[in-house]
C-alpha positions in Angstrom: 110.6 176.1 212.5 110.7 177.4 208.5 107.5 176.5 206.9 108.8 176.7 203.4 113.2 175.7 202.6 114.3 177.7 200.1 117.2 174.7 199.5 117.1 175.6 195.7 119.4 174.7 192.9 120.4 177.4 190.1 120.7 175.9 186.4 124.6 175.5 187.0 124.8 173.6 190.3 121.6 171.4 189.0 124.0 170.5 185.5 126.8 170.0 188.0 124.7 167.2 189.9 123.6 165.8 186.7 126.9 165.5 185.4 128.1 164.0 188.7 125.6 161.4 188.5 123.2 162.8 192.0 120.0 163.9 192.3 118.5 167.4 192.3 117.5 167.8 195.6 115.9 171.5 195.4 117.4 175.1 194.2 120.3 176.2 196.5 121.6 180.2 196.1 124.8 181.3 196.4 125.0 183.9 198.9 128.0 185.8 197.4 127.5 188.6 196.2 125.9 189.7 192.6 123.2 187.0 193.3 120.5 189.3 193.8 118.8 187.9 190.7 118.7 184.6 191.3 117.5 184.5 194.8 114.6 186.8 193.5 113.6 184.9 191.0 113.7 181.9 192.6 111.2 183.2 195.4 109.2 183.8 192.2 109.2 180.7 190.9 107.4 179.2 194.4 104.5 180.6 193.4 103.5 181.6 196.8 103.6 185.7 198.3 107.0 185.8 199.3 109.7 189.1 200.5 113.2 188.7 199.7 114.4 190.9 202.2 118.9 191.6 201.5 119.8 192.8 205.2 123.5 193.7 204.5 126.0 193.7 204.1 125.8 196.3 206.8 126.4 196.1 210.7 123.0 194.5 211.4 124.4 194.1 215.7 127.6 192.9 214.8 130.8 194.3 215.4 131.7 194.6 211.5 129.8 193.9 207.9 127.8 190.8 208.0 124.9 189.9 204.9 121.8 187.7 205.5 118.8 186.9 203.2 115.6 186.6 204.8 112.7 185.4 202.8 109.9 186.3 204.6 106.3 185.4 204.6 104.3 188.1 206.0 106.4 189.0 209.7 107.8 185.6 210.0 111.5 185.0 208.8 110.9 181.4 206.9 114.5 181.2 205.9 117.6 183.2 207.0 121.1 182.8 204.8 124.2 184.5 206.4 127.0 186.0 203.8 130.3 186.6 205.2 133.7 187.2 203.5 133.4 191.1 203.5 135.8 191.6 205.9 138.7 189.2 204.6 142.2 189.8 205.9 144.5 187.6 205.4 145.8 187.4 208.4 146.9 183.9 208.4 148.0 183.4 205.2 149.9 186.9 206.2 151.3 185.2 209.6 153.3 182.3 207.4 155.6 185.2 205.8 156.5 186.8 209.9 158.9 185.5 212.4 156.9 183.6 215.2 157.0 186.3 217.4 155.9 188.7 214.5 152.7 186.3 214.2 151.1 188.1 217.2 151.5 191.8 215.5 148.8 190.3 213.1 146.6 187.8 214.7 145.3 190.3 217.7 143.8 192.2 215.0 141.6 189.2 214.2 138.8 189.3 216.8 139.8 193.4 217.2 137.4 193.3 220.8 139.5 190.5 222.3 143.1 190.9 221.3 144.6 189.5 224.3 142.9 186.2 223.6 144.3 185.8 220.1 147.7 186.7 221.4 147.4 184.3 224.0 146.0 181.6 222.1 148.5 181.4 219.8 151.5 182.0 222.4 150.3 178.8 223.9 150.8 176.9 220.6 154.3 177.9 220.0 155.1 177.2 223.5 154.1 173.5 222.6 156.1 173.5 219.9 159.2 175.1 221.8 158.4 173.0 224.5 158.9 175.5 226.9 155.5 176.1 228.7 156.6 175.1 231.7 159.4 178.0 232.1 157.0 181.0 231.6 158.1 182.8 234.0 154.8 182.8 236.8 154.9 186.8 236.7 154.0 186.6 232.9 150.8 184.4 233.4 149.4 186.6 236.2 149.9 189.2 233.9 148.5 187.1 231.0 145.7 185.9 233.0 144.6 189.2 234.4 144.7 191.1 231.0 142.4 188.7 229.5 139.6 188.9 232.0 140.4 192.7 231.7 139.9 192.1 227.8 136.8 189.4 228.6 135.0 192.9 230.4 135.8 195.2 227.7 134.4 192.6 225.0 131.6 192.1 226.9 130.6 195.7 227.7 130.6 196.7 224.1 128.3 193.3 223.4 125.8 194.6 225.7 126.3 198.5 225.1 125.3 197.8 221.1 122.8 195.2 222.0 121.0 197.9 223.7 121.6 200.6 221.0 120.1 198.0 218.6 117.0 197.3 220.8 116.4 201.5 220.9 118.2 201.8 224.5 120.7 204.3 223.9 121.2 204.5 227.3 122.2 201.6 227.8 125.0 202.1 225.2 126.3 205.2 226.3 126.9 203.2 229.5 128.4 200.8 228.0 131.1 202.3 226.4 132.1 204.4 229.2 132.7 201.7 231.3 134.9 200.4 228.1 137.0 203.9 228.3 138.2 203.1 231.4 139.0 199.4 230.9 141.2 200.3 227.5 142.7 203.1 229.4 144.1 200.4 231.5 145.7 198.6 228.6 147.3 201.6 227.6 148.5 202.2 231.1 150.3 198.8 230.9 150.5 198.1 227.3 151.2 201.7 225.3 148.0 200.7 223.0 144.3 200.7 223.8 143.9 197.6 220.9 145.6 195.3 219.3 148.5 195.2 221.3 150.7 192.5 220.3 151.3 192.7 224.1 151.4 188.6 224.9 154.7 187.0 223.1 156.0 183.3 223.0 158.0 183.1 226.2 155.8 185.4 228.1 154.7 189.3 227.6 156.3 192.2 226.0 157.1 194.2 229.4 156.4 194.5 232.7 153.6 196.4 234.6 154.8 200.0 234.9 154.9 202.2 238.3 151.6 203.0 239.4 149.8 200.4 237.4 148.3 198.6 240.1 147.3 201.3 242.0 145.0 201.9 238.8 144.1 198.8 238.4 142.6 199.2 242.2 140.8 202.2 241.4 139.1 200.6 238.5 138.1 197.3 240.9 136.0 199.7 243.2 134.3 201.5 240.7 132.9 198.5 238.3 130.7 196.7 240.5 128.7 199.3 241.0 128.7 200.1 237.3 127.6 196.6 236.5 124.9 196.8 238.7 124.2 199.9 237.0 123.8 198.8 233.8 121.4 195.5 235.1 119.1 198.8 236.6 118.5 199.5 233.1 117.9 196.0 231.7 117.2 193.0 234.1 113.8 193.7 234.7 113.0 196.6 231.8 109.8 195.1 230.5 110.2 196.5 226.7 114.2 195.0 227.2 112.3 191.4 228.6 109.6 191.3 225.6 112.1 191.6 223.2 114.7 188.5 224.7 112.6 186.1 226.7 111.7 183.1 224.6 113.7 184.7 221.4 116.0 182.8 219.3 115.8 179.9 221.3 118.6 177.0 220.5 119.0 174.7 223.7 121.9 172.2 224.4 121.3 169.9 221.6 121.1 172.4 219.0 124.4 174.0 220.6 126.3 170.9 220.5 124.9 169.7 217.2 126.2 173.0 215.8 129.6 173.3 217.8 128.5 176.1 219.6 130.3 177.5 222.5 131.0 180.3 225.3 128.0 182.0 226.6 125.4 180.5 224.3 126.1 177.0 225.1 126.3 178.3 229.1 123.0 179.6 228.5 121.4 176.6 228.1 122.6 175.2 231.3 125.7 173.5 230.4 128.6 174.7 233.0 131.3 174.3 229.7 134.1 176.9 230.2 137.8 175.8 229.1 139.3 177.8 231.8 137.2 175.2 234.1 137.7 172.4 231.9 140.7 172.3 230.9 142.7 174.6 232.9 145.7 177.3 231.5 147.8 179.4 232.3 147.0 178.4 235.7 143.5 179.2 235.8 142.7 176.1 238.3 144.3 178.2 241.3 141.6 181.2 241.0 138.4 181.5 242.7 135.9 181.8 240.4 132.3 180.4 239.5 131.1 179.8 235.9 128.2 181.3 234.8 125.1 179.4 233.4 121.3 180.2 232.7 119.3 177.5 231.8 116.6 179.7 229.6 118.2 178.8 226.2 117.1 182.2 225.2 118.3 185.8 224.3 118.2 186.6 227.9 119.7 184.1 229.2 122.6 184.8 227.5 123.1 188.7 228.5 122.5 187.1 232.1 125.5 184.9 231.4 127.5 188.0 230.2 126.5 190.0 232.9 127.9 187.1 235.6 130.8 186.7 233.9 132.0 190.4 234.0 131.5 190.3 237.8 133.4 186.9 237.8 136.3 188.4 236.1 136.5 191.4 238.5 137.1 188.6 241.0 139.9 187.2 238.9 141.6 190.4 238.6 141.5 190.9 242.0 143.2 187.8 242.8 145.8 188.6 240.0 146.4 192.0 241.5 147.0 190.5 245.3 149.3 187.7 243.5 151.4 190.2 241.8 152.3 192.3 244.4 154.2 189.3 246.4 155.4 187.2 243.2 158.3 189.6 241.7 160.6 188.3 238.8 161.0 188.7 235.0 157.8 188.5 232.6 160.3 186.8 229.9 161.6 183.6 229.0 164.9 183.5 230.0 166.1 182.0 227.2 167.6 184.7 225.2 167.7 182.3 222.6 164.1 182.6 222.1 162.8 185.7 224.7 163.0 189.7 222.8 164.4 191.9 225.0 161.5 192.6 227.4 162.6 195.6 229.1 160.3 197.7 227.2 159.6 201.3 228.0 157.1 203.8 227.3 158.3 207.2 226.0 157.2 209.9 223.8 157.2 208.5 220.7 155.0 205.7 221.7 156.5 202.3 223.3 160.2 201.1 222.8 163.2 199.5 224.5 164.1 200.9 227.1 167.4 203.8 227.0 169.1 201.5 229.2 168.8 198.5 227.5 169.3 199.7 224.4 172.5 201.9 226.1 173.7 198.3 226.8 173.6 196.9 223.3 174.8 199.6 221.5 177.8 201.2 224.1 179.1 198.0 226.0 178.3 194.8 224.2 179.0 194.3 220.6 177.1 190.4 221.1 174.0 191.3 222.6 174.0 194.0 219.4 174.4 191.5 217.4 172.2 188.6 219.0 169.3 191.5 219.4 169.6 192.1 215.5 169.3 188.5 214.7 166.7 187.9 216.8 164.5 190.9 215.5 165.5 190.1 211.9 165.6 186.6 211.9 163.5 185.4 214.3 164.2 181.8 216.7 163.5 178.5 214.9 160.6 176.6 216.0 161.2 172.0 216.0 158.8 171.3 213.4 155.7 169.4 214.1 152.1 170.8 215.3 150.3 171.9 218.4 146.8 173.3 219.3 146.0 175.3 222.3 142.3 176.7 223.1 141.2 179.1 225.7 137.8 180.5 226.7 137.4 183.8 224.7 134.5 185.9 225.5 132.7 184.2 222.8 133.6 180.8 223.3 136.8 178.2 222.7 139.8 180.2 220.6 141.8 177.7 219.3 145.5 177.9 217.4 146.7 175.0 215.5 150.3 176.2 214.7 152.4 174.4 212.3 156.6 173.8 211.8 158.4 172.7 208.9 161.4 174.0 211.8 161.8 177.1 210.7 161.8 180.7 211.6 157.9 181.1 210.9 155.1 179.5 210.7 154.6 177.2 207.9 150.7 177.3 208.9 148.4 179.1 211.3 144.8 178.3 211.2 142.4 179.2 213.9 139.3 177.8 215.0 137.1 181.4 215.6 134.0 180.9 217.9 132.2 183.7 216.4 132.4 182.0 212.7 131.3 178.6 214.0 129.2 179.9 216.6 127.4 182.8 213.5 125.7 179.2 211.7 123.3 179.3 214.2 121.7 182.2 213.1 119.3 180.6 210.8 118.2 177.8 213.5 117.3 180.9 216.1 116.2 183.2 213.2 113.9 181.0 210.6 110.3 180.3 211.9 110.6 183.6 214.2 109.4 186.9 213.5 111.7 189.4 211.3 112.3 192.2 214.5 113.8 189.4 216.4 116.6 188.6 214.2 118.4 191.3 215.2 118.1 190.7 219.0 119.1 186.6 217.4 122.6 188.3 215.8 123.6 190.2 219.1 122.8 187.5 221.0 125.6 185.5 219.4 127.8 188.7 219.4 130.2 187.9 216.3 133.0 189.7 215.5 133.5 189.4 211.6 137.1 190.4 212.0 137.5 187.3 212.9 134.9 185.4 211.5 136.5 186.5 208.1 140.2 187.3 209.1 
């Protein structure tokens, strides 16, 4: 791989290993921001021709602001350090001063191309806690289920449309995204919002399909296939598109488990891992559906993977679309104790309860006005302990670990983000290759630094 390691002390962490009593094992940088100087001049002090090339922090194929520092010697990347933090949120330290059901406001924005999946994941972890994941209503996991492969195309299409761009195929990205139009003018169909939704809640979802929805949801399942296969036209067998991803960045199986690498870069090395397979939720064992795997260990291989699993999830939705025309019933909890009102409505001013629910609480019933301000205000009190829940996000296994000191929010929220674990592999598919390629590396792995750095 690299022929030369810049692993490279600066004065202070070499007086920090003397004091400590441990040997200086070479130079390491910090790759933090006003290093600049340092990394320079310890390329210098190798003696040898080296370029200290600062990529970033820009948007080098990633879906926010991403920084790595490639030395180079001549066209070949001999080391590759990856900066991140320039996106930082707060979202989970934010989520410990929310109600539980507030929680989900914030953590969809975290990977902002797959909110459903943060909502989801974290649902599931509460549910734990409740104990209660047995009486979500079956409605609400059709729904559930079938919005997320909804979200897993979406998230997908824009991972292939800017891979493209990236490459020099605007085509190919123009595509992409109009395919995405119609996919987040779904969500807004059912949901009020194209992103970020806050749509999945503990106890279920926030409301029901509205009239007409399924019909749309048909329209949308006979024009996609053929708008896949549009979109493989362009790229399956393009020869510029095959030069620049067969036999780049390759990491097979053992450098994806070594690393903890999931979702369609592990698939791509032949490895049939996929949680919703694995270890089933949300009753994912009663679809129909095939995972997808490529055993090329390359960049291709995985936008073959992606490419599968978008026509895998069409059959998904289609199942969920059959399924909910025959299983009728509420989309909530029906605890009231822990369920908000979930006979939502969407009006002129955006999304809302409903005028006859809220006719209810306000005209006939002074104690459901007073339980529904509670609840809003107050929130439902979660039995302390801790859970973790993981699904299979469209860039691998999203997991919640959601903590209870027994109160009305969270006392933690951590979660493990694929595209942060899975974005240390850049420098084992970047270093040793040549510096063009580390782009088509980065999109292969298709991180999302809002939640890489959330």
């Amino acid at each position: 791989m690299s022929s030369t390691k810049y692993t490279e002390y600066d004065a202070y962490a070499a007086e920090e290993a003397a004091a400590s009593g441990g040997e200086k094992q070479g130079r390491v940088f910090d790759v933090n921001g006003q290093d600049w100087d340092q990394v320079v001049a310890g390329a210098e002090d190798l003696g040898d021709e080296r370029l200290v090339v600062n990529m970033g922090p820009q948007h080098p194929s990633t879906h926010g602001v991403l920084r790595l520092v490639l030395t180079l010697d001549g066209e070949t990347v001999d080391d590759c350090r990856v900066g991140i933090g320039y996106l930082h949120t707060g979202i989970e330290k934010n989520m410990e001063f929310r109600t539980w059901t507030q929680g989900t406001t914030f953590c969809t924005r975290m990977d902002y191309l797959a909110p459903i999946f943060n909502e989801t994941a974290y649902c599931l972890g509460v549910e734990k806690l409740l104990d209660v994941t047995d009486q979500v209503p079956e409605r609400a996991q059709i729904i559930r289920v079938m919005m997320m492969e909804l979200n897993r195309i979406s998230s997908h299409l824009v991972a292939i449309a800017t891979f493209g761009l990236e490459l020099g195929a605007t085509t190919v990205m123009l595509n992409g995204f109009i395919e995405r139009e119609y996919t987040l003018d779904l969500f807004e169909e059912i949901t009020g919002l194209r992103m970020n939704m806050a749509y999945v809640r503990p106890g279920g979802v926030a409301q029901d399909l509205p009239s007409g929805a399924l019909s749309k949801i048909r329209d949308y399942l006979d024009r996609m296939p053929k708008r896949i296969q549009a979109l493989r036209k362009l790229m399956d067998a393009n020869p510029v598109y095959l030069a620049r991803t067969r036999d780049v960045a390759y990491l097979d199986l053992t450098g994806c488990m070594s690393l903890g690498v999931t979702g369609p870069m592990l698939r791509a090395t032949g490895l049939p891992w996929d949680l919703r397979k694995s270890q089933p939720y949300c009753g994912y064992e009663t679809y129909d559906f095939e995972v997808a795997t490529q055993d090329t260990c390359d960049v291709y291989g995985r936008y073959l993977v992606r490419m599968q699993e978008m026509e895998e999830s069409l059959k998904i939705v289609e199942q969920c679309v059959e399924r909910l025309q025959r299983v009728k019933g509420p989309v909530m909890i029906e605890d009231k104790k822990i369920g908000w009102p979930a006979q939502l409505a969407i009006g002129a001013d955006g999304m809302g309860n409903s005028p006859r629910h809220i006719a209810h609480i306000m005209g006939t019933s002074m104690e459901a006005l007073i339980h529904h301000f509670k609840l809003v205000t107050e929130g439902f009190r979660v039995p302390a302990g801790q859970a973790y829940s993981h699904i299979e996000s469209p860039r691998g296994e999203l997991g919640a670990h959601v903590v209870s000191d027994g109160g009305t929010r969270p006392y933690r929220v951590h979660f493990r983000e694929p595209s942060f674990v899975n974005l240390q592999a850049t420098p084992a598919m970047a270093e040793g290759g040549m510096v063009a390629d580390v782009i088509a590396a980065v999109a292969s792995i298709d991180p999302v630094m809002g939640g890489v750095d959330r």
